[in-house]
C-alpha positions in Angstrom: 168.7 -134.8 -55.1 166.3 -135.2 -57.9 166.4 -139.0 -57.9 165.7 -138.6 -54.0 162.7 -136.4 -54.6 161.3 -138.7 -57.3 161.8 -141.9 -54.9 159.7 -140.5 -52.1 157.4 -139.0 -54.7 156.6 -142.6 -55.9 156.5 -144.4 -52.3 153.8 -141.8 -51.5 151.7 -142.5 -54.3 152.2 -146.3 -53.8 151.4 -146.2 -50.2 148.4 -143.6 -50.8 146.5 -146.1 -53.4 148.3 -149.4 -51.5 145.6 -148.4 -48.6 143.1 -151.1 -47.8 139.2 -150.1 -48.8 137.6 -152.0 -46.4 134.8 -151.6 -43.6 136.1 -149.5 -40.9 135.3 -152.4 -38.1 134.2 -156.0 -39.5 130.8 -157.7 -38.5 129.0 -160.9 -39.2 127.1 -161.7 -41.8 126.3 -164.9 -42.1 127.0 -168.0 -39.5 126.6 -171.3 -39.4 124.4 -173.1 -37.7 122.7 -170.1 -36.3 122.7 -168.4 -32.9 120.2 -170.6 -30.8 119.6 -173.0 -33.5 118.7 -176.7 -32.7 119.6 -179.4 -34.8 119.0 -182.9 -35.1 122.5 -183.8 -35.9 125.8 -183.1 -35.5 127.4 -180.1 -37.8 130.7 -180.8 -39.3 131.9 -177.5 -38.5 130.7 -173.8 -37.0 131.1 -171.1 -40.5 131.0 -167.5 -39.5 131.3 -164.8 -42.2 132.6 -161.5 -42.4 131.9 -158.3 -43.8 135.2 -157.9 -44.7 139.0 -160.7 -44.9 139.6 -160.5 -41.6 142.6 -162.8 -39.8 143.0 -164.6 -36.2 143.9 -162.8 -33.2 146.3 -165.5 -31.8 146.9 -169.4 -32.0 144.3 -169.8 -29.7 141.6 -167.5 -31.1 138.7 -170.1 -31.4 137.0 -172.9 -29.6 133.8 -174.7 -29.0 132.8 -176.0 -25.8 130.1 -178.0 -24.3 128.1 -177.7 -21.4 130.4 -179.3 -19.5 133.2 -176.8 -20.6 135.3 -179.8 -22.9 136.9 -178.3 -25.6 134.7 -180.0 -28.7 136.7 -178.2 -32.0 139.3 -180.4 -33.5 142.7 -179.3 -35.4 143.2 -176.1 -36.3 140.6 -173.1 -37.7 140.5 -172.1 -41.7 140.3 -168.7 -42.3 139.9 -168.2 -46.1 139.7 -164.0 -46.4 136.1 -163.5 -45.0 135.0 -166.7 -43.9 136.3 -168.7 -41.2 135.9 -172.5 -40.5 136.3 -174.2 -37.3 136.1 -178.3 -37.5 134.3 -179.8 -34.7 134.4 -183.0 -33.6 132.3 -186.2 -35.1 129.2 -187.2 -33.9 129.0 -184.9 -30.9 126.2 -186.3 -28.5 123.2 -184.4 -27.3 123.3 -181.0 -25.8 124.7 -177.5 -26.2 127.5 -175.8 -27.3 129.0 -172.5 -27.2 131.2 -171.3 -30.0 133.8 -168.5 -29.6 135.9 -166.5 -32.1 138.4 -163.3 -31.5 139.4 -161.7 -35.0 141.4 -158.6 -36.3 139.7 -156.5 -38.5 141.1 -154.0 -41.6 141.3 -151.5 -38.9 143.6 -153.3 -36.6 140.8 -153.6 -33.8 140.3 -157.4 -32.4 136.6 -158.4 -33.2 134.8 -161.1 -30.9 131.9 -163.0 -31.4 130.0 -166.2 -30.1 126.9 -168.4 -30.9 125.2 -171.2 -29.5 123.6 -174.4 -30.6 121.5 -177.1 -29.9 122.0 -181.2 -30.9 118.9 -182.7 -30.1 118.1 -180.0 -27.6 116.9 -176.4 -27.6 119.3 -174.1 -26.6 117.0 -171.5 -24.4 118.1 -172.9 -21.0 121.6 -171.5 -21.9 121.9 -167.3 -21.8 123.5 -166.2 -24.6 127.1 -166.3 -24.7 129.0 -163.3 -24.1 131.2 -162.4 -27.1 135.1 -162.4 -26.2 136.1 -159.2 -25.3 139.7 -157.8 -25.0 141.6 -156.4 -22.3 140.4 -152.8 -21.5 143.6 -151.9 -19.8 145.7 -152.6 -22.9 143.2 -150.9 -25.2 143.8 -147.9 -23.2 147.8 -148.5 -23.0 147.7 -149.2 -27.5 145.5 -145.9 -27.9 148.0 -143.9 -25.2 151.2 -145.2 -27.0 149.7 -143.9 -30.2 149.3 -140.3 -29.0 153.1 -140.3 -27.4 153.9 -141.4 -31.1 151.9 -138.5 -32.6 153.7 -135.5 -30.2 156.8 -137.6 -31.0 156.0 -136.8 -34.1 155.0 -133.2 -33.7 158.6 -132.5 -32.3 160.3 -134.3 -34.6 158.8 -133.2 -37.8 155.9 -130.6 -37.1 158.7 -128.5 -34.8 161.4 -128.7 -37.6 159.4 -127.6 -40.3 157.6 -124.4 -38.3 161.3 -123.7 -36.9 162.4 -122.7 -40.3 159.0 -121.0 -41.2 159.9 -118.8 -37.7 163.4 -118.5 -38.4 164.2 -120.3 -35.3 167.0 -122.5 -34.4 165.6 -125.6 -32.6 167.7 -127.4 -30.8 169.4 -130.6 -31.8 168.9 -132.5 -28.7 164.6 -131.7 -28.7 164.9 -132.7 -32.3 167.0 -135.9 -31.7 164.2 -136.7 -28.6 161.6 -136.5 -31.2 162.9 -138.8 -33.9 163.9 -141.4 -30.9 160.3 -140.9 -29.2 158.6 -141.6 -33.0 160.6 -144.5 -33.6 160.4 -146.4 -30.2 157.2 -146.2 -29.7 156.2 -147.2 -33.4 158.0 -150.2 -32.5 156.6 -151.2 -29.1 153.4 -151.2 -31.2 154.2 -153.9 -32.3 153.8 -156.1 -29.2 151.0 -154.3 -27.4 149.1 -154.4 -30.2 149.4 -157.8 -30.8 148.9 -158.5 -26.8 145.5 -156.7 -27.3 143.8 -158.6 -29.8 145.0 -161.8 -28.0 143.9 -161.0 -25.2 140.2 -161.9 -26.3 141.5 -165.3 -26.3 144.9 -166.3 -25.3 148.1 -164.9 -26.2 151.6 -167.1 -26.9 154.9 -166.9 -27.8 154.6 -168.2 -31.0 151.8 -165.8 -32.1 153.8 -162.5 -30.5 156.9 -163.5 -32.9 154.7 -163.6 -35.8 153.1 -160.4 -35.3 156.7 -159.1 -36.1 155.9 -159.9 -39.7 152.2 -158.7 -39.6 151.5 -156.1 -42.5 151.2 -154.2 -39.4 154.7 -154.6 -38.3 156.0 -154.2 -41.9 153.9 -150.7 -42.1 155.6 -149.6 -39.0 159.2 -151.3 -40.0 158.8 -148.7 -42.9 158.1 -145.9 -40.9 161.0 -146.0 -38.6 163.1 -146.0 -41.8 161.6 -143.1 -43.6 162.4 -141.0 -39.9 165.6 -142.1 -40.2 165.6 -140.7 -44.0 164.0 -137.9 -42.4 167.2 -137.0 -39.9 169.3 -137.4 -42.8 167.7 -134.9 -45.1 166.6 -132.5 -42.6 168.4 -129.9 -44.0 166.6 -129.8 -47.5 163.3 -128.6 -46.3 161.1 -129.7 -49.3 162.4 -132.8 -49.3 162.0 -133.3 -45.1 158.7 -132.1 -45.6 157.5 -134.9 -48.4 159.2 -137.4 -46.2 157.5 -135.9 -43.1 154.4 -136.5 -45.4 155.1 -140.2 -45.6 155.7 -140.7 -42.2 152.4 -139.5 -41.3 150.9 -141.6 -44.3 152.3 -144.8 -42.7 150.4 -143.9 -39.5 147.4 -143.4 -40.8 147.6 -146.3 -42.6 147.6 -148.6 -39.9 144.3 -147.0 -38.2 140.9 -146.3 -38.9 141.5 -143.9 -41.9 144.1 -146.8 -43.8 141.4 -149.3 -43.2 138.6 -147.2 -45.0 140.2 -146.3 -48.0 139.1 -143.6 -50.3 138.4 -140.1 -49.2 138.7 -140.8 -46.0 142.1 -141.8 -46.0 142.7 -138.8 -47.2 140.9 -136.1 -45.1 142.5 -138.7 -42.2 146.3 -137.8 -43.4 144.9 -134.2 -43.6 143.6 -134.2 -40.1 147.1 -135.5 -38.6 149.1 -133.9 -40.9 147.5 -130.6 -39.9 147.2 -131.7 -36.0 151.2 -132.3 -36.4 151.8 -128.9 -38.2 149.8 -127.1 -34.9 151.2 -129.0 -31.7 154.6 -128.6 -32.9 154.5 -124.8 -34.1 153.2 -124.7 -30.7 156.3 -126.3 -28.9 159.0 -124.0 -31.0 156.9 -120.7 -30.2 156.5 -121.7 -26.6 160.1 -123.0 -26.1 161.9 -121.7 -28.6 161.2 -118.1 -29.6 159.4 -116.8 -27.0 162.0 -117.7 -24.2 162.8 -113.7 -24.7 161.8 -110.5 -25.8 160.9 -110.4 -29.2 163.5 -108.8 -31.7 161.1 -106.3 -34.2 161.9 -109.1 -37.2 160.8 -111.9 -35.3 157.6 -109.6 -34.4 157.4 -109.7 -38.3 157.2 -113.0 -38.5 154.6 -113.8 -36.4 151.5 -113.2 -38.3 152.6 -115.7 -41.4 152.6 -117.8 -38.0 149.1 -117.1 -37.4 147.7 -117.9 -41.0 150.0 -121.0 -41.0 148.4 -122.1 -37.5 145.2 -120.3 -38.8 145.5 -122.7 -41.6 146.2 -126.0 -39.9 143.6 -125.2 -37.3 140.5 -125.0 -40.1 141.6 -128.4 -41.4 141.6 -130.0 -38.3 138.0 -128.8 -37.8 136.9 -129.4 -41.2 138.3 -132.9 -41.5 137.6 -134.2 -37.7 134.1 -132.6 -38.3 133.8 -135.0 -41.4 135.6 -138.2 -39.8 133.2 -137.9 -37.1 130.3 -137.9 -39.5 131.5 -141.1 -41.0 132.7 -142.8 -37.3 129.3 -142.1 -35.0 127.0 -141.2 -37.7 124.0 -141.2 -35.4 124.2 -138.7 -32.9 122.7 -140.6 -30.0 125.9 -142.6 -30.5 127.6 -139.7 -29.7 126.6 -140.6 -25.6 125.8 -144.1 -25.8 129.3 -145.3 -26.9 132.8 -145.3 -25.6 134.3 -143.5 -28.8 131.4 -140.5 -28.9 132.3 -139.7 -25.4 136.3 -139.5 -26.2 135.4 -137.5 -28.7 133.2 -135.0 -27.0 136.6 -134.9 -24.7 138.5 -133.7 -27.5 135.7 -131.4 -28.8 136.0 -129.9 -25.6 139.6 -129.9 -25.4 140.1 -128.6 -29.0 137.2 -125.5 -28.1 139.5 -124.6 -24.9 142.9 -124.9 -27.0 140.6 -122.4 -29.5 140.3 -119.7 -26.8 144.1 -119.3 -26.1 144.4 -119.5 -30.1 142.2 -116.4 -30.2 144.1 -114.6 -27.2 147.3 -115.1 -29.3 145.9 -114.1 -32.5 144.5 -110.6 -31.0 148.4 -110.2 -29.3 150.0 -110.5 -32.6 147.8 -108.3 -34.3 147.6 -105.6 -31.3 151.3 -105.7 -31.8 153.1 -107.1 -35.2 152.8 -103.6 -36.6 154.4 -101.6 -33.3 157.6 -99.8 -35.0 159.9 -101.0 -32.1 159.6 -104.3 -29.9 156.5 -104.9 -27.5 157.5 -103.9 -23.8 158.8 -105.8 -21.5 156.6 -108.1 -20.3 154.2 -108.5 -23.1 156.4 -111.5 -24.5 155.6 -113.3 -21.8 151.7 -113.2 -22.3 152.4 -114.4 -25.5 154.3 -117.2 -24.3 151.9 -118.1 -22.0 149.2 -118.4 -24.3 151.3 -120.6 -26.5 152.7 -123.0 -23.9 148.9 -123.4 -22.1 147.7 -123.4 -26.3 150.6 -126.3 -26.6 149.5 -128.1 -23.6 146.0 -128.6 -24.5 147.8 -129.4 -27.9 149.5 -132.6 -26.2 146.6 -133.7 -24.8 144.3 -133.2 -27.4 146.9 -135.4 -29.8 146.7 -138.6 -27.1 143.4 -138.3 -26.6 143.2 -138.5 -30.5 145.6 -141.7 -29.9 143.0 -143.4 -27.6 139.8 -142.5 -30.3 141.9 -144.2 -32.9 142.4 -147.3 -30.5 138.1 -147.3 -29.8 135.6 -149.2 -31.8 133.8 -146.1 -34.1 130.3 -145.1 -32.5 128.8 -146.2 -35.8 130.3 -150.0 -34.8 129.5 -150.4 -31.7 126.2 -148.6 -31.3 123.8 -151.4 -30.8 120.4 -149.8 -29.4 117.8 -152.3 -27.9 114.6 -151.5 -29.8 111.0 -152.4 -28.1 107.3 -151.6 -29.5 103.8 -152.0 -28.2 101.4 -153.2 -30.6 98.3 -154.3 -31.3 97.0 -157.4 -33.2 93.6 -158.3 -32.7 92.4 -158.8 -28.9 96.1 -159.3 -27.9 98.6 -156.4 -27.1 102.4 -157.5 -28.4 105.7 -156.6 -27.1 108.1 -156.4 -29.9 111.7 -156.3 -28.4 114.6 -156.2 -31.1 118.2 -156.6 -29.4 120.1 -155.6 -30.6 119.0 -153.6 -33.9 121.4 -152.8 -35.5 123.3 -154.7 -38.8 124.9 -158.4 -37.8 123.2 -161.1 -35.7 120.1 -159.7 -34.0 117.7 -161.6 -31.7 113.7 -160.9 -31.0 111.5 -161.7 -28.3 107.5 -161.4 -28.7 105.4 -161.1 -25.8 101.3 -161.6 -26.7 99.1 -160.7 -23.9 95.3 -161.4 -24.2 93.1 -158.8 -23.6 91.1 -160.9 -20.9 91.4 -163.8 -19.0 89.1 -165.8 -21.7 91.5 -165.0 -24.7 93.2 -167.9 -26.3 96.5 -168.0 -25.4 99.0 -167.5 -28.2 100.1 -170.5 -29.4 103.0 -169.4 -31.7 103.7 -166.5 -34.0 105.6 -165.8 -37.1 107.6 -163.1 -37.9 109.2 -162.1 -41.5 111.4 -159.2 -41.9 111.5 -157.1 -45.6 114.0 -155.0 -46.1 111.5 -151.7 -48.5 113.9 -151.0 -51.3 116.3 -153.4 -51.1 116.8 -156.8 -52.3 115.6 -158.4 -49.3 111.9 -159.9 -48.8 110.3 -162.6 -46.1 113.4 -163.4 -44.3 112.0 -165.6 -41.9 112.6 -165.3 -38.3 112.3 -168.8 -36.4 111.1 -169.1 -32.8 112.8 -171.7 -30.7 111.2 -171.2 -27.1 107.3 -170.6 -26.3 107.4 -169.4 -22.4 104.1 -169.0 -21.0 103.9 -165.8 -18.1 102.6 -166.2 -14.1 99.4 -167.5 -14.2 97.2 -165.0 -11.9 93.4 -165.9 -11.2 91.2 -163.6 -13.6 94.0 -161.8 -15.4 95.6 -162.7 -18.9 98.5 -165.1 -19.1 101.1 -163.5 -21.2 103.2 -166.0 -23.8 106.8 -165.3 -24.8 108.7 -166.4 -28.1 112.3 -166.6 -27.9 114.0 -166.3 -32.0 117.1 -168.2 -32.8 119.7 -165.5 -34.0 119.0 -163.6 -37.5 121.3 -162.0 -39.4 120.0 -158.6 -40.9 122.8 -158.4 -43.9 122.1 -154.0 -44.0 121.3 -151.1 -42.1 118.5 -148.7 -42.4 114.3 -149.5 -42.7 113.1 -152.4 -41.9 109.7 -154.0 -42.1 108.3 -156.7 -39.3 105.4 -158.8 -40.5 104.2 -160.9 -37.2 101.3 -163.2 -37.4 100.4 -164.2 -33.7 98.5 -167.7 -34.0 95.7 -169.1 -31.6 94.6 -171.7 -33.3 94.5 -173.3 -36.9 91.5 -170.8 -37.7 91.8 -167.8 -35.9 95.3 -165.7 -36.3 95.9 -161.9 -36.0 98.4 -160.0 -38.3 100.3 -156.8 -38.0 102.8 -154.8 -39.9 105.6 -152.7 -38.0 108.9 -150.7 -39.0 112.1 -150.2 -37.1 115.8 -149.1 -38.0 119.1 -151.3 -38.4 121.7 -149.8 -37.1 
């Protein structure tokens, strides 16, 4: 037995400090040519780096097309950790092209992107290309199959280990359920998860075998074999409850918190290992011993079940409060994102679940200290409040299985920023989309103050990052589009940017020049926030 202890021991520190320390969701960096851009001759290849080693959602995961929609990328795509290489054709004749990538990142979310180019043409007549996206409807069916693995879970190893705290006997066949509920669905991740990040491009039968030997797959191969060490020692409850321990550790390994690393991995593993705990001392009080009238020793018992709910309770609130710190981290991302409004779902959920918690809590101390067993009829009220407590339980763990399957807030949220500004006699429109870290595009709009104003012939724009390393990144302007022309009012001039890449978040500083001729130019200074 000692040997056994020291075995799981070691595979929990190896899979604790084996955890990736990556970005939580990978962005671009740098790309090549740029978004927009309009070269005079044909690039060898499209580059695109990434904020973090990154690899190809399917066989299929790239292309470049022309105009025309002809496939011009030839053989197959390099992907070297962060940066990723797809050949194009030789000598590719005059026009534009559209270049499209689907990636997976560190936290097992699929990652699109595109750009545009120009040879020998500028690339304004084209919008800009919409980034591959994946399949909603199997996002939704990965982050559901997650939470049925979670209350598989809860039965399995959370009801087993608050069964023996409660000196209950839980039945084999619930138990047995549990374990088979855990393990099949770990497994079906496998394919759906593979069919999701595909989906942004194109998923085959070659690419769905490999994911079977994705670190992915091997994380979950691992898993199913520690619940089957956990059936076997279920009877030696320190050493189920270390293995229980790993179990959870391979889960969160292969979601956000494996992907970050650090102290977030571990309040993560705290978070589900305390969520576990909860749900499933909730499904043996509800099922199990409150099915009749409590005996005066199992009245006992019931407060130690309070502190240890009590317990697991605070460090679900504690760590979610500081996971979702990390994930949205500005809090108009908390209703401008798909992930801050599941989580405002689960707030709410988790504040209802609180309530019953509080009308259970006042029942067993109104009652734990009676000298003979409550009346009949009161266990019942206390059964209720569980199994409605346990419900909300259940729901509150899928909906925590379709957050982990979401894009964090902090990721995604990609505000469009626009400013009014003066420079000179002509008032500028500043519009930044969108600003936040990664490729970013900007449109300037100069207005005359009156119909005799020059018009703006071109302007200039440099971008400073105050305090960092990053000074006079340039800003090109591809496209001058002059406004309506209306008889005694101003004609107002756009300028279109080729894509930028702002390499940080946080202050920015614009400096924009807006030229009207050789000798007379107007300059302003602005700030705005990467996000």
């Amino acid at each position: 037995m000692r040997r056994v202890v020291a075995a799981v021991a070691l595979l929990l520190v190896l899979l604790v400090c084996s955890a990736p320390s990556a970005a939580a969701h990978a962005y671009v960096i740098s790309q090549s040519p740029s978004s927009g851009a309009e070269l005079a001759t044909s690039p060898a290849a499209v580059v695109v780096r990434f904020s973090e080693p990154v690899t190809l959602a399917s066989g299929t995961a790239t292309s470049v097309l022309a105009s025309s929609g002809e496939r011009v990328d030839t053989g197959s795509p390099v992907l070297d950790g962060d940066r990723l290489t797809i050949p194009l054709q030789r000598g590719l004749p005059k026009g534009v092209y559209v270049a499209n990538w689907s990636v997976i990142s560190a936290d097992s979310h699929p990652v699109g992107g595109s750009l545009q180019f120009g040879v020998g043409v500028l690339t304004v007549a084209v919008a800009e290309p919409a980034a591959p996206q994946p399949s909603s409807l199997l996002q939704l069916i990965n982050g559901v199959l997650k939470g049925l693995v979670y209350l598989g879970l809860s039965v399995a190893l959370g009801a087993a280990i608050a069964a023996r705290l409660l000196h209950v006997s839980w039945p084999r066949l619930w138990l047995a359920a549990g374990f088979l509920a855990a393990a099949i669905g770990s497994l079906l991740q496998i394919p759906v998860q593979y069919l999701w990040g595909a989906s942004a491009s194109q998923a085959t039968w070659d690419g769905l075998l490999q994911s079977f030997g994705s670190d992915y797959a091997v994380t979950i191969y691992l898993r199913v074999a520690l619940l089957a060490l956990a059936w076997a020692v279920r009877r030696w409850l320190p050493v189920f409850a270390v293995v229980a321990l790993l179990v959870v550790v391979t889960v969160v390994r292969n979601g956000h918190g494996g992907a970050e690393g650090g102290w977030i991995f571990v309040s993560t593993l705290a978070h589900a290992t305390a969520a576990t705990a909860w749900v499933g001392g909730l499904v043996v009080l509800g099922w199990a011993m409150l099915t009749r009238r409590l005996s005066v020793p199992q009245l006992r018992r019931l407060p130690a079940w309070s502190r240890y709910a009590g317990g697991a309770v605070a460090v679900i609130a504690l760590t979610g409060v500081a996971q979702a710190v990390v994930q949205v981290r500005y809090p108009a991302a908390l209703v401008h994102t798909t992930y801050g409004w599941v989580l405002i779902a689960k707030v709410v959920l988790v504040a209802v679940a609180g309530l019953f918690a509080i009308l259970g809590n006042r029942w067993v101390r109104a009652h734990s200290r009676l000298p003979d067993r409550p009346a009949p009829g009161e266990t019942s009220r206390l059964r209720r409040f569980a199994r409605r407590e346990a419900a909300i339980g259940a729901a509150i763990v899928i909906v925590s299985g379709v957050l982990s399957s979401v894009d964090p807030a902090q990721a995604t949220y990609a505000p469009t920023t626009t400013q009014t500004l003066t420079a000179g006699p002509y008032t500028v429109s500043l519009r930044i989309a969108p600003a936040r870290r990664g490729p970013v595009g900007f449109r300037v709009t100069a207005t005359g103050a009156a119909d005799a104003t020059p018009l703006a012939q071109q302007v200039q724009l440099t971008l400073d990052q105050p305090g960092g390393a990053i000074r006079a990144l340039p800003v090109e302007f591809t496209a001058r589009i002059p406004g309506s022309i209306r008889s005694g009012q101003p004609v107002p001039i756009t300028f279109v940017s080729s894509v930028v890449v702002l390499p940080d978040i946080g202050d920015w500083r614009a400096q924009l020049t807006v030229v009207a001729s050789p000798t007379e130019q107007y300059s302003l200074a602005t700030d705005f926030t990467a996000y």
